[in-house]
N, C-alpha and C positions, 0 to 999 in steps of 0.2 A: 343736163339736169343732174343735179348731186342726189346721192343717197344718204345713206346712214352714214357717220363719220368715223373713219377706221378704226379709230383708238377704239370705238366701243363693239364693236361685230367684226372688225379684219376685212374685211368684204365693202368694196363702193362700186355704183355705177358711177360712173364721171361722164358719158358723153353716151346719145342716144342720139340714131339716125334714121334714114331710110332704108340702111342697110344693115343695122344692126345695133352693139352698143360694147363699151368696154367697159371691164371689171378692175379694177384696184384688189388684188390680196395680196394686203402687205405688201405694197411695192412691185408683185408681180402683174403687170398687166395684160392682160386677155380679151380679144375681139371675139364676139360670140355673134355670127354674124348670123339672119335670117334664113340665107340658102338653106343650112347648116342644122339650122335651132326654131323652124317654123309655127312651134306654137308659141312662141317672142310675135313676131310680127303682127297681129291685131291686138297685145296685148297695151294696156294702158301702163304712162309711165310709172304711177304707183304700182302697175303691181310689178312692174321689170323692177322697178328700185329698191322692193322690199322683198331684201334678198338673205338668207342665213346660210352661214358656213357653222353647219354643226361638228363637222370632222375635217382634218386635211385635204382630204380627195373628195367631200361631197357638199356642194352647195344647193337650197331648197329654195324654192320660189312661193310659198304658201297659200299666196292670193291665187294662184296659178296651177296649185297643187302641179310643179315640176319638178322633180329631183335629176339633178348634173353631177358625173361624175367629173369632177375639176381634170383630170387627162382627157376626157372627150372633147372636152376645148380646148385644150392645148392641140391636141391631134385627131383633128374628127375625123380624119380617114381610117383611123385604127377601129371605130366604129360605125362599122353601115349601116347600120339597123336604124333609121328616123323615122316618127311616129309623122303618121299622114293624118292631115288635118281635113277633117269632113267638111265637106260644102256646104257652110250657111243657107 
């Protein structure tokens, strides 16, 4: 499922799975996978796809009210701290 097109936010989803999804910034590509990023996983593709890169190191999920620091995907072990997701 495509996002927003580069030229105009810098930021794309290109591919969403069961496992997770990959980011386009600018050419650098990032798997942001579930394990990892657990309030992605019940999320609908709209709101994964509509995604803003307001600075270098921070992208927002809005539908989603999620804010990623762009190194915690790059390197999620540098950050342990994941938000646990309460039981429906």
């Amino acid at each position: 499922m495509l996002g927003a097109a580069i030229s105009d936010t810098g930021v794309e989803v290109f591919l969403a799975s069961n496992h997770g999804f990959w980011l386009n910034l600018r050419g650098d590509e990032l798997f942001v996978p579930y394990t990892d990023f657990p309030w992605f996983q019940s999320a609908t593709l709209a709101q994964i796809t509509t995604v803003e890169w307001p600075s270098a190191n921070h992208l927002y999920w809005p539908l989603l009210d999620v804010d990623l620091a762009v190194e915690s995907i790059r390197q999620p072990e540098l950050f342990p701290l994941v938000a646990k997701i309460a039981p429906v």
